[in-house]
Each structure stands twice: as structure tokens, then as C-alpha cells.
C-alpha positions in Angstrom: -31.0 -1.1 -50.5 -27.5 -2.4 -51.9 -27.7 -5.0 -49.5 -31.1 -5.9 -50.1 -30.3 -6.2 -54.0 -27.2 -8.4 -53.3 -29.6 -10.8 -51.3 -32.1 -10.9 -54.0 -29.3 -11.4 -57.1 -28.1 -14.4 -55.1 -31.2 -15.9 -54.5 -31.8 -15.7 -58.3 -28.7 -17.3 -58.9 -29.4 -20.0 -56.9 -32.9 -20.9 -58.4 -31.1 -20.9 -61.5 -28.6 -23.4 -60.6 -31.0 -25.7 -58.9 -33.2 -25.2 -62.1 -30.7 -26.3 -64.6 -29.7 -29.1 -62.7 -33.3 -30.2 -62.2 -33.9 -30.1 -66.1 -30.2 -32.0 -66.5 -31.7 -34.8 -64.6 -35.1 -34.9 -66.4 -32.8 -35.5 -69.5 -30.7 -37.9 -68.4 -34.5 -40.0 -66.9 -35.7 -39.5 -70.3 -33.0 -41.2 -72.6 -34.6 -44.2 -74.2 -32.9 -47.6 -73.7 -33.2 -50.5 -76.0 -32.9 -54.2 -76.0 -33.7 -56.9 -78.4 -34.6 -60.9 -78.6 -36.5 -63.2 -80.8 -40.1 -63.7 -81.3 -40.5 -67.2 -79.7 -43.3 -67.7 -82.2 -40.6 -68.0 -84.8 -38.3 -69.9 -83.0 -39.3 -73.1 -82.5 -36.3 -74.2 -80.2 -37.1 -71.2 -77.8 -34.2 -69.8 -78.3 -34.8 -66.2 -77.7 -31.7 -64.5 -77.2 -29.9 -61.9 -79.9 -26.5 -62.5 -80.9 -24.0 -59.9 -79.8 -22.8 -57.5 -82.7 -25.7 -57.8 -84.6 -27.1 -54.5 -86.1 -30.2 -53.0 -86.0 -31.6 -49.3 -87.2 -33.8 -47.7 -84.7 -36.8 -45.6 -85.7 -38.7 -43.9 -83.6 -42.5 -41.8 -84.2 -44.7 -40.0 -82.4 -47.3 -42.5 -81.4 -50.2 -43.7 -83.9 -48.1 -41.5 -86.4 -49.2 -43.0 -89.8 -45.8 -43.4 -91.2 -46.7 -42.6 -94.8 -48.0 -39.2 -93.9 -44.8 -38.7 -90.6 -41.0 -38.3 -90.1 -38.8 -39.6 -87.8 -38.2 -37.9 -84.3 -34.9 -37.6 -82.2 -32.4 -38.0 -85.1 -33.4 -41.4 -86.3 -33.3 -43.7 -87.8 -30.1 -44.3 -85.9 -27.7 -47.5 -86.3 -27.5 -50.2 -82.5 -25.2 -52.2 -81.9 -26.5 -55.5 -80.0 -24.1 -56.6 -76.4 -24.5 -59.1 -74.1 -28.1 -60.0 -72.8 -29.7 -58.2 -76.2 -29.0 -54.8 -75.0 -28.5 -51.8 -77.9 -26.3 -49.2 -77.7 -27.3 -46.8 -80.1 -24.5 -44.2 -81.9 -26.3 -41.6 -80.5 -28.6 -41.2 -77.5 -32.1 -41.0 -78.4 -33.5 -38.7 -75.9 -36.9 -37.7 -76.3 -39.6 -34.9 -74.6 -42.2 -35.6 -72.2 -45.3 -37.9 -75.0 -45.8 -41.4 -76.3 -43.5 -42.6 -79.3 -44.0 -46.2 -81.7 -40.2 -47.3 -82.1 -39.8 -49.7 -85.1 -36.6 -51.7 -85.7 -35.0 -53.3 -89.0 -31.8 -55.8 -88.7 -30.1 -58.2 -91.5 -29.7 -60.6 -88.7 -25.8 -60.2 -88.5 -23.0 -57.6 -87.7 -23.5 -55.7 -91.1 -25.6 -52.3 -91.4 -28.4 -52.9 -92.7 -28.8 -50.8 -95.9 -32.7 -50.2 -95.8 -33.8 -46.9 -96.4 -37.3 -45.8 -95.8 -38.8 -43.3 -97.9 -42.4 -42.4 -95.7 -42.4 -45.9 -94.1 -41.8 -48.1 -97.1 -38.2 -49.5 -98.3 -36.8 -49.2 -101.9 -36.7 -52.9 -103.3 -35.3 -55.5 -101.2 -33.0 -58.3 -102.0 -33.3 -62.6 -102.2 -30.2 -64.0 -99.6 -31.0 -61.8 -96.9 -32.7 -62.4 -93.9 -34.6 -59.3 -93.0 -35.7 -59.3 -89.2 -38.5 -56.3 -87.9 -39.7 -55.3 -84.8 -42.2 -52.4 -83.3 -42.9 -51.4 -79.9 -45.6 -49.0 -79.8 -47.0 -46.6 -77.1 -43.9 -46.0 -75.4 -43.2 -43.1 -72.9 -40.8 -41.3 -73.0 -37.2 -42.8 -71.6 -39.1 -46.1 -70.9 -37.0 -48.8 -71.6 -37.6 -50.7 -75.0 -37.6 -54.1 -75.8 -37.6 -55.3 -79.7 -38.3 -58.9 -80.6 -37.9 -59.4 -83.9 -39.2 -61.9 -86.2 -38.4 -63.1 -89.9 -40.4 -60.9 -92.7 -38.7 -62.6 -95.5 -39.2 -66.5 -96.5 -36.8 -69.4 -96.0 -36.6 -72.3 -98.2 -35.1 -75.5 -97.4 -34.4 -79.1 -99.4 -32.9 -81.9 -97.9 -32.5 -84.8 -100.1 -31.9 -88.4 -98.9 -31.5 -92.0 -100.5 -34.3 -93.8 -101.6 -34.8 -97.6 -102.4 -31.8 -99.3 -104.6 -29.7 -96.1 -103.6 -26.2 -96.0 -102.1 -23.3 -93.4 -101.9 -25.6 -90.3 -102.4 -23.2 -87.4 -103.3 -25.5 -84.1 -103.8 -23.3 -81.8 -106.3 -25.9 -78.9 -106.8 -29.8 -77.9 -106.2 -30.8 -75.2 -107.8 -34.4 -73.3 -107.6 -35.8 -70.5 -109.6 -36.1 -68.0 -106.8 -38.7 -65.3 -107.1 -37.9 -61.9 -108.9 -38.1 -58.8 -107.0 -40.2 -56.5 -108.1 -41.8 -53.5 -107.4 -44.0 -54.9 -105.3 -41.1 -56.6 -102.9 -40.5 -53.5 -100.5 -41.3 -53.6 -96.8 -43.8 -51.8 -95.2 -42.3 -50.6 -91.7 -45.3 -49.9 -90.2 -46.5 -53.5 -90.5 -42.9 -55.2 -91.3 -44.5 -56.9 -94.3 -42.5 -57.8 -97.9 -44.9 -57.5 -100.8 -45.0 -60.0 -102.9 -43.3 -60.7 -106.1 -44.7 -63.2 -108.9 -41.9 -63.2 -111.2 -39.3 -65.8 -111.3 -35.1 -65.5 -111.8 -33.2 -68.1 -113.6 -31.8 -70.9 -111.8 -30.3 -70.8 -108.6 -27.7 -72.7 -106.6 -29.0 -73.6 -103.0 -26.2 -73.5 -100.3 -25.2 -76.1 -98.0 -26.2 -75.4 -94.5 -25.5 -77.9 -91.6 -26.3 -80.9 -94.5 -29.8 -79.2 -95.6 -29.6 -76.6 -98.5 -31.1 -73.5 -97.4 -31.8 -70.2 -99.1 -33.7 -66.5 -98.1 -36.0 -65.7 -100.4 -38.3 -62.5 -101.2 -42.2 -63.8 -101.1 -44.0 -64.4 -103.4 -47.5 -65.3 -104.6 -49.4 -67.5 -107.1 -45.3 -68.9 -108.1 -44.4 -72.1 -109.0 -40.7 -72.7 -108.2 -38.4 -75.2 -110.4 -35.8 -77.4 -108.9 -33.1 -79.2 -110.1 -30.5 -81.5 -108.0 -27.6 -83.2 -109.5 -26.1 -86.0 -107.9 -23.4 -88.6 -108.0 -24.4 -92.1 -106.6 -24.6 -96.0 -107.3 -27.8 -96.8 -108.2 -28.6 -100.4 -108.8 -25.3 -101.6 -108.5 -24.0 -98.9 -111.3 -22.5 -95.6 -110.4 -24.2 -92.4 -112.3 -22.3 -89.4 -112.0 -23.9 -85.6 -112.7 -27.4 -87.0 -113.0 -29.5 -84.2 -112.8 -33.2 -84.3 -111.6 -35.7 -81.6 -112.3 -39.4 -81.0 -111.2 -41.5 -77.7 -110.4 -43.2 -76.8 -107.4 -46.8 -76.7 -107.8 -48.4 -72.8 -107.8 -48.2 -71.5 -104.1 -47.8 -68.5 -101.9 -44.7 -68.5 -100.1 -45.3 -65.8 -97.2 -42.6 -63.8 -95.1 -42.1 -65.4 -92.0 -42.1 -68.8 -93.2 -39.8 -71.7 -93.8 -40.8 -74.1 -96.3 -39.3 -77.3 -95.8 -38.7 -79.8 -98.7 -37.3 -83.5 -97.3 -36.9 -85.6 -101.0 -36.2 -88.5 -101.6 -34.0 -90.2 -104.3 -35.0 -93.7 -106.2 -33.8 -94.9 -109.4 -35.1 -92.1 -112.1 -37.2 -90.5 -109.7 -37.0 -88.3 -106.5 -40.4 -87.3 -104.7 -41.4 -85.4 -101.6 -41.8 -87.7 -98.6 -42.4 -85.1 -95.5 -41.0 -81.4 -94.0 -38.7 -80.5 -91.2 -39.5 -77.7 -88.5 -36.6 -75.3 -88.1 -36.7 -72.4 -86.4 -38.6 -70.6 -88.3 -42.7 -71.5 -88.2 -42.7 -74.0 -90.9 -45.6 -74.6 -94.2 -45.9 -78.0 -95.8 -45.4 -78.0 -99.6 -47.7 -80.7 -101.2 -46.3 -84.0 -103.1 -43.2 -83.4 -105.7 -42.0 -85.4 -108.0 -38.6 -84.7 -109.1 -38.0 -86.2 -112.9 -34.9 -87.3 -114.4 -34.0 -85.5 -117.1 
């Protein structure tokens, strides 16, 4: 009988061992990796891959959660950190049960943690100058690899001014705009990855100088007309001006997230108008004719 009892207690602890380490390597399959590119439908140029050391919070629900109504599984959101060939290496693992999960991913498209906080799926009020990125992969199982690619959600606004007719020695000292306001409204809904949009306007802005164009990240905004002013040093009919400041508003628009609109202007004598865009890499809008007055 001792015997019989001995053979029996090993045998137990056997199926245990082989039990554990069965369950060990489910966990291990079931760890979710992640990886991130562009959306090529924003990036004009094709260029697709994600800069190393870029951030990105990782957010993961059961799947067809409405986010309003869920919370977060496995710990997250948790802070990524992007390597070589746009794979994320999370702080933590993110390892998840046997189901379906929609993962949703938020980045400031640079090495800084993005400080977004999402109170049942919609951010506190977001920020002009930044360049918010999203992402969603949804009806993923579980330790399936997933791959974010992200997309603008905020709006990019860009002026390039040239000389005109009777116009030499253009020096561009300043453009300003009146960027929109944000406002209640201008908080991102991670489910969707859309920016509300503001109406309100702030003072005057300066523009900075990007690669000869001035560029700027701005909140959307709807039914907004936008003022810009450009001061300039140049000769102009023989004469050098110095400081001569031009000012004109942009006719009542929608500027949408996602999209960079592109001004190219042109300077004459005491005028500058609109003469055509530029596509960057964002998917680009035409803004109708501007006339730029000197003041």
C-alpha cells in the first residue's frame, strides 16, 4: 500500500510540473507585440516608416468595447518606446487571456511622453503646436502581433511667401496668424481619433520657419476665419522698405484634422495675394484667393 501511495504522489507531482510549464508557455505565446508606421494616405512621399525613440501610449479594450461606457485591460494605457523597423517595446508586457481586444494608440510624434489622459475615451483639452498622431487596431487575438499606423488628427498650416513683380531682396522678418482657440470642444475622441472643433480665435501668432516655409500645428476648427500678417524687408521699385507689414484674413473655412493647408503668396508692391498650394506630407486642402493688404 506504501508503495502504491508513493507511485501515485509522484505521478501527481509530475502532472503538476508538466501543467505549470504548459500554462508558462501559453503566457509567454500570449504576450502582445507592437509595431508602428505611417498611414501612407497621409504621407504623400510614401514614406512609411516611424522614427526610433518616438513615444506612443498603448491602450488596449476588450473588443467592440464602447469606450465611453469601458476601462482599460492589462494595465494600460502603458508608455512604448519606438526601435528600429517601428517595433514598440512597451514598459511593461501586455499579456492578455484567451478573447478579442481593439488596441488604440496616441503619440506627439517625437521622443516626449505624450501627456493625454483619457477620462472614458475622451482627452481633457488639447493644445495648438503639437502634432497629435492616432492609431487603432481592432479585433485582435490575443498575443497577435499588432501593427499601428498612425495618422495626423490635428491640422497643419503652412505659408510660403515669394517675390512678386518689381520685387527684389525679399527678407521675411515675421508671419503671424490668429490660430484657433481651444475650447471645450477641442478634445480627442480615442475611439474615432477625432479633435473637435474649436471656433474661437487667439491673438496673433508667430509662424516658425521650417525648411524656408512657415509652418504651424493647429487645433481644428470650424466656420473660422484666420488673419495673417507678414512683415518683410525688401527693395521694391528700386527703394528699400524695411518692417512693412502686410495683413489680410482668411475667408470663413473648416480646417479639419488631418490636413495641411497650404498657403504659397506672393509679394508685389502694396499687395501680396494667393497664387497656388504645395502638397507636403500631409493630404493637402486648397484655401481660396487671398489678398494680403498693406497696412
Amino acid at each position: 500500500m506504501r508503495k502504491r501511495t508513493v507511485q501515485l504522489t509522484l505521478t501527481l507531482i509530475v502532472f503538476l510540473l508538466l501543467s505549470c510549464k504548459k500554462e508558462g508557455n501559453d503566457l509567454h505565446v500570449r504576450e502582445t507585440k507592437f509595431y508602428a508606421s505611417y498611414n501612407t494616405n497621409y504621407y504623400t512621399k510614401g514614406e512609411s516608416e516611424f522614427p526610433s525613440g518616438n513615444r506612443v501610449k498603448i491602450y488596449c479594450y476588450n473588443s467592440g468595447s464602447e469606450l465611453s461606457l469601458s476601462f482599460p485591460l492589462a494595465g494600460t494605457p502603458k508608455l512604448a518606446t519606438a526601435g528600429s523597423s517601428g517595433n514598440l517595446t512597451p514598459t511593461e508586457s501586455i499579456i492578455l487571456p484567451k478573447g478579442l481586444y481593439d488596441f488604440y494608440a496616441i503619440s506627439l510624434n517625437n521622443n516626449l511622453s505624450p501627456e493625454i489622459d483619457f477620462d472614458s475615451g475622451y482627452s481633457q483639452t488639447l493644445e495648438n503646436g503639437k502634432d497629435y498622431i492616432w492609431a487603432k487596431q481592432a479585433i485582435i487575438n490575443e498575443g497577435a502581433a499588432v501593427s499601428f499606423s498612425f495618422s495626423h488628427r490635428a491640422t497643419g498650416i503652412e505659408i510660403k511667401v515669394n517675390s512678386g513683380e518689381g520685387v527684389e531682396d525679399l527678407n521675411i522678418t515675421s508671419v503671424r496668424i490668429t490660430p484657433p482657440k481651444p475650447a471645450a470642444t477641442s478634445i480627442m475622441n480615442l475611439q474615432t481619433g477625432i479633435i473637435g472643433f474649436s471656433s474661437l480665435k487667439n491673438p496673433l501668432t508667430t509662424i516658425p520657419l521650417n525648411n524656408g516655409k512657415y509652418f504651424w500645428i493647429v487645433l481644428p476648427a470650424e466656420m473660422f476665419a484666420m488673419d495673417v500678417e507678414v512683415t518683410v524687408n525688401a527693395r521694391i521699385g528700386g527703394v528699400n522698405v524695411t518692417n512693412k507689414v502686410y495683413r489680410a484674413t482668411v475667408p470663413q473655412q473648416t480646417f479639419s484634422g488631418g490636413i495641411l493647408y497650404s498657403l504659397n503668396l506672393s509679394v508685389s508692391a502694396n499687395t501680396m495675394s494667393f497664387i497656388g498650394s504645395v502638397i507636403q506630407d500631409w493630404t493637402t486642402q486648397t484655401i481660396g484667393d487671398i489678398i494680403l493688404t498693406e497696412e
